[in-house]
C-alpha positions, 0 to 999 in steps of 0.5 A: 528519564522515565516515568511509568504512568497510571492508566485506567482499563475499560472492556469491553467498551469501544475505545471512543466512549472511554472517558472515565478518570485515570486510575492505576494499573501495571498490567493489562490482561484481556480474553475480549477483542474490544478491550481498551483503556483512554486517559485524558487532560489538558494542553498535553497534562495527560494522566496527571503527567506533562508528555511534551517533556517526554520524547516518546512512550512505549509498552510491551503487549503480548498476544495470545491468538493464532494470528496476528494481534491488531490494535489502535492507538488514538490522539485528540486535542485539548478541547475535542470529546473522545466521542469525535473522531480521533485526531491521529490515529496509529494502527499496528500489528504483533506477532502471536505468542510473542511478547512485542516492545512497541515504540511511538514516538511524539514528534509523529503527530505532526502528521508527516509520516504515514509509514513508520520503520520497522523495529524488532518483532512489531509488524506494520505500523501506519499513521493518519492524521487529519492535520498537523499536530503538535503535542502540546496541543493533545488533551486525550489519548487511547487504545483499542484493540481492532475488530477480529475473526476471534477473541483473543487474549493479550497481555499489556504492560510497562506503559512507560514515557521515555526521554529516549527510544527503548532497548528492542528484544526479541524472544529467543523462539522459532517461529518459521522453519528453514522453508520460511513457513509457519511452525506449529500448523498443518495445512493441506500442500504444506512442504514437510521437508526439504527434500519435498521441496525440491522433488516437487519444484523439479518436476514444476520445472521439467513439466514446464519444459516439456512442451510450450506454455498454453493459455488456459482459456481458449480464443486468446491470442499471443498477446492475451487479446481477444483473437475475434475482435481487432479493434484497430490496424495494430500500432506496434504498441499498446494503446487504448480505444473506445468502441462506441460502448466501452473502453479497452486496451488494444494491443500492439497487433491491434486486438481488445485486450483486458489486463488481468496479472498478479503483482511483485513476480518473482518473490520481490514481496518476500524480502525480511530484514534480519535484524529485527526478526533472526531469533524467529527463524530456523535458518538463514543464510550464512552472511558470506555463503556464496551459494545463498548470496542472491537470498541474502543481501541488502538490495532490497529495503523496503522503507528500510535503509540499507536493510539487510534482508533474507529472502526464503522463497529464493532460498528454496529455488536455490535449493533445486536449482542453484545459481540458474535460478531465476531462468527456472523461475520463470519457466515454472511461473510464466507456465502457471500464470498462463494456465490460470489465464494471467495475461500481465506481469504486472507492478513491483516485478523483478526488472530482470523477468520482463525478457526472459518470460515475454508478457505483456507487463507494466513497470513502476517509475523510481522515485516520483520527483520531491525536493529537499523542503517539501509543502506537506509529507511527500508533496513537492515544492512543484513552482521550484527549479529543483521539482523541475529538474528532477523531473527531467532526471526522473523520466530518465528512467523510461530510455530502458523500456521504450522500445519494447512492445510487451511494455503496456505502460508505467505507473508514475508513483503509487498511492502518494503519501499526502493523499491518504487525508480526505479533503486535504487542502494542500494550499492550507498546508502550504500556509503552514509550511514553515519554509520559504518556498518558491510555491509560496511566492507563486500563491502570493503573486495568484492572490495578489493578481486575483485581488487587483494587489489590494490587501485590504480587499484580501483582509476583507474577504479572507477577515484577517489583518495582513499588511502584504502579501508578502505575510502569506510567507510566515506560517499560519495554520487552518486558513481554510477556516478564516472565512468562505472566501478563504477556503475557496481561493486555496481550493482552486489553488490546491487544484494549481499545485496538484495540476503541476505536480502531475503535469511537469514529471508527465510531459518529460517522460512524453518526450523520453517514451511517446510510444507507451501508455502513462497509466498515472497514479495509484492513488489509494482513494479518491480522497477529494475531487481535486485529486482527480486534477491532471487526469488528461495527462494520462492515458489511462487512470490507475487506482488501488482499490481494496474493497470486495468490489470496485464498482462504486469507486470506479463510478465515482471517477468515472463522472470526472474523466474520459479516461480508461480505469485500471486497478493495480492492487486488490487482494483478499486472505484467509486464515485457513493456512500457514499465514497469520493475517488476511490482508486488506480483505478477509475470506473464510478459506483459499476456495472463498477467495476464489469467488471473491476474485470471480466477483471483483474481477468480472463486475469491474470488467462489466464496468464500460471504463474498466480495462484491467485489474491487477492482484496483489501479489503472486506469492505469500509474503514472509510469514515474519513480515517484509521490511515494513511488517506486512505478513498477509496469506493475499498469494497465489502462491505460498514461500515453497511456490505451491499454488493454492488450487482452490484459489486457482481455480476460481481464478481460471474460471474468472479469466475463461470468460472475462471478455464476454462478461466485458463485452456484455454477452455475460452478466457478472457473477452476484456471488460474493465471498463469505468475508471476515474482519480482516487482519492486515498489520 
């Protein structure tokens, strides 16, 4: 069943003023990037049409620009004015000069999913929700196309309801060369041929052989700890120390040490399944070429199950140095990193590098605990034997690495999915939850121990009508809102949830791995102060933190822990080479981005809680995209390994005086970075 339906388009215009009547159209054809078109009704009527009849919805949208093409799509209830802020919102991105099937799929608006699997030709595609939602429930719809560097037109038509997903097809049209760069644009350190590429990855290679790696600023030692300042004995470890002013990481010989390193070393960014996107490419490995074996296969899935993938950046190190490889890699990498003054190997690296290169490094657990019924998106039933056991399981993971003193630390998981809502009130979801969880038993026996066992005196304080406790285990959606007393007895039970959650998967890895520091989280943002709950447990507090400088967020956590700060992903872009999209954070040019380092990095390292932050990534991601459709130009680094210089430089300069900017005897830089809107999906 399909049904094409009428919609009306208003631009330019922000999408959340768009409130007029529906009317007809069949195509979209837009020169203004804040087009953008809403249709409304009520108990999911929208556009005259019954969508909960429908499984899903899709169109087709082509962009006419020289990036990626950004758009947003919004969801309201019945009942809610497009001028609040959106129920559930979806964020996607489009190739350029490419006609793009985009699917969404109506179940999503329950809020259970935050990234969405690829599908062919699409690039990213991230869901938020501030609730559950069901969508019988939706009265009003939008889309807009997000803020860009430039105006650009596309194309959109076939706005179709479907009982089923689509046919997906992709034009049949060669958009990166057999390298993995970007076709139809030059830019300064393009590779123009393949023998280029390998003449030049050789010399890199006997360059780098030739004598020992050196450091590119002066006075660090092997470690890349401050040679004049031992703060300790020196353990054998890393470990942390504060001096009376400030917070440092020591390392195993016992100097201050401040970690400064790239993320995902050795091309784990540039995986590209093949499916969706194979009629983009001008090569690819044969499926049974032993020779390319290692750039082709089906180990990496990002998101993606058993997703078969090309890799161009090992395909291009193939090239010049066949199956050895990732031994040149290494030498050719681990001398550059230490010319710019990276200290650190850090997350998502390959696994097989932390041996051959010998740099202080970090490593990501695998698979945070999570059971089969889960309370909301990824969070665990955490009062289950089930959380407990594969707690145990999990920490398995660390008898590998225990004994290696390069180990700074590891990251227990990376920005949790249930996170990302602000304020969210997992206890309230728990209610919701339709499962018959062991966590549902524990929150019955805490408020039935809070309230002496008398239901009325809950009945009372909540204003409800319960009959036991023991009806806690029926769902019942938005309880925070019942009353004060309501709301603030599943805040503190929220904060019990979060605490074990953190708590059982941290004290089983203590007792695999005493000797390396738990460097938490990740988390993306601070989304509510409860998040902070279980900060104890680590030795330092990991966060993600995407902004052009940090200060503000480290100050937020600072006043709730005692605890070392270190960021593990940060990046900024620009468009002025052979990438479509800037990433999180856009720049004007590879020289800008360079001071937008100088001026993260060195007022993060100013900061008293700070001991390091982590760029992500070494190289460009795969100008198709990886597995979940980012393509971002956020590398040191570009597919063929040639380094972007101006960047470079202002990395190296950043590092040359970072622990004098930590140890007060340097102001931070004020000088921000030109910044543009960016394109991230």
């Amino acid at each position: 069943m399909r049904q094409q339906l009428d919609l009306t388009l208003f631009a330019p215009r922000d999408f959340l003023r768009c409130t007029q009547a529906p009317g007809r159209i069949d195509a979209v054809v837009l020169d203004d990037t804040r087009g953008s078109f809403s249709i409304s009704g009520a108990d999911g009527a929208i556009g005259g049409l019954d969508w909960s009849s429908y499984k899903g919805f899709y169109f087709d949208i082509h962009v006419n620009a020289p990036h990626n093409g950004r758009f947003m799509m919004a969801f309201w209830r019945t009942g809610k004015q497009m001028g609040e802020a959106p129920d559930v919102t979806c964020v996607f991105g489009a190739l350029p000069g490419c006609t793009t099937r985009i699917w969404f799929d109506l179940s999503w608006l329950d809020g259970q999913n935050v990234h969405i699997t690829r599908t062919p030709g699409r690039l990213k595609m991230g869901l938020s929700a501030s609730t559950r939602f069901n969508i019988k429930d939706m009265g009003s719809f939008a889309f807009s196309v997000w803020n860009s560097p430039t105006a650009y037109g596309f194309t959109l038509e076939n706005f179709t309801l479907s009982s089923k997903e689509p046919e997906f097809a992709c034009e049949d049209r060669r958009l990166v060369d057999e390298m993995g760069q970007w076709m139809g644009k030059d830019w300064p350190g393009k590779t123009h041929s393949v023998d280029e590429l390998v003449a030049n990855l050789r010399r890199r290679y006997e360059e780098a052989s030739a004598e020992p790696p050196q450091w590119g600023v002066e006075g660090w030692n092997k470690w890349g700890g401050l040679a004049s300042k031992k703060l300790t004995d020196g353990s054998g470890w890393f470990a942390t120390k504060h001096d009376g002013k400030r917070w440092w990481l020591v390392d195993p010989d016992g100097y201050a040490f401040i970690s400064v390193g790239p993320d995902c070393v050795g091309a784990t960014n540039q995986w590209t399944p093949i499916d969706p996107m194979k009629q983009h490419m001008s090569w690819l490995p044969g499926a049974d070429d032993p020779v390319f074996a290692d750039a082709r296969n089906e180990r990496f899935s990002h998101r993606r199950a058993n997703a078969e993938a090309v890799n161009f950046e090992i395909a291009n190190l193939i090239r010049a140095f066949g199956g050895d490889w990732l031994q040149k890699y290494a030498v050719i990498v681990k001398r550059d990193m230490m010319k710019m003054g990276f200290n650190t190997v850090a997350n998502w690296s390959v696994p097989e590098l932390y041996k051959i290169m010998r740099m202080p490094y970090f490593i990501p657990m695998s698979f945070y605990p999570r059971t089969e019924k889960t309370i909301f998106r990824s969070f665990p039933d955490v009062y289950s034997d089930e959380f407990t056991q594969k707690s145990v399981e999990y920490a398995r993971h660390l008898e590998q690495y225990k004994d290696d003193p390069y180990l700074v630390g590891y990251f227990m998981t990376n920005e949790p999915d249930w996170a990302y809502i602000q304020d969210l009130n997992v206890a309230e979801q728990l209610l919701a939850c339709p499962h018959d969880l062991a966590s549902k038993g524990a929150l019955i026996n805490w408020l039935s121990g809070k309230y002496g066992g008398d239901i009325a005196a809950l009945n009372r304080a909540w204003n409800i009508e319960w009959g036991s406790f023991e009806d806690a285990r029926k769902p019942v959606r938005e309880a925070a809102g019942f009353s004060a007393a309501a709301k603030a007895d599943l805040v503190e039970f929220t904060r019990i949830l979060i605490r074990r959650y953190t708590e059982i998967p941290a004290l089983e890895c203590r007792k695999v791995d005493p000797n390396h520091l738990n460097v938490g989280m990740r988390y993306a943002s601070i989304s509510s102060p409860d998040v902070i709950e279980g900060w104890d447990l680590f030795d330092v507090y990991s966060i993600n933190n995407y902004r052009m400088c940090p200060v503000e967020e480290i100050n937020r956590i600072a006043q709730f822990i005692d605890r070392p700060i270190l960021i593990g992903e940060f990046h900024f872009g620009a468009l002025d080479v052979g990438m479509p999209a800037t990433g999180l954070r856009g720049v004007t040019s590879q020289f800008e981005r360079g001071v937008a380092y100088a001026y993260y990095v060195e007022n993060a390292a100013a900061h008293p809680s700070m001991v390091g932050a982590h760029f992500f990534v070494l190289e460009d991601q795969n100008a198709l995209g990886r597995s979940d459709g980012e393509n971002l130009n956020i590398g040191v680094m570009d597919v063929c390994l040639t380094i972007y210089e101006d960047f470079a430089e202002g990395i190296k300069l950043t590092h040359s005086h970072l622990y004098d900017v930590a140890a007060a005897k340097l102001m931070p830089t004020r000088r921000a970075a030109r910044e543009i809107p960016m394109i991230f999906s």
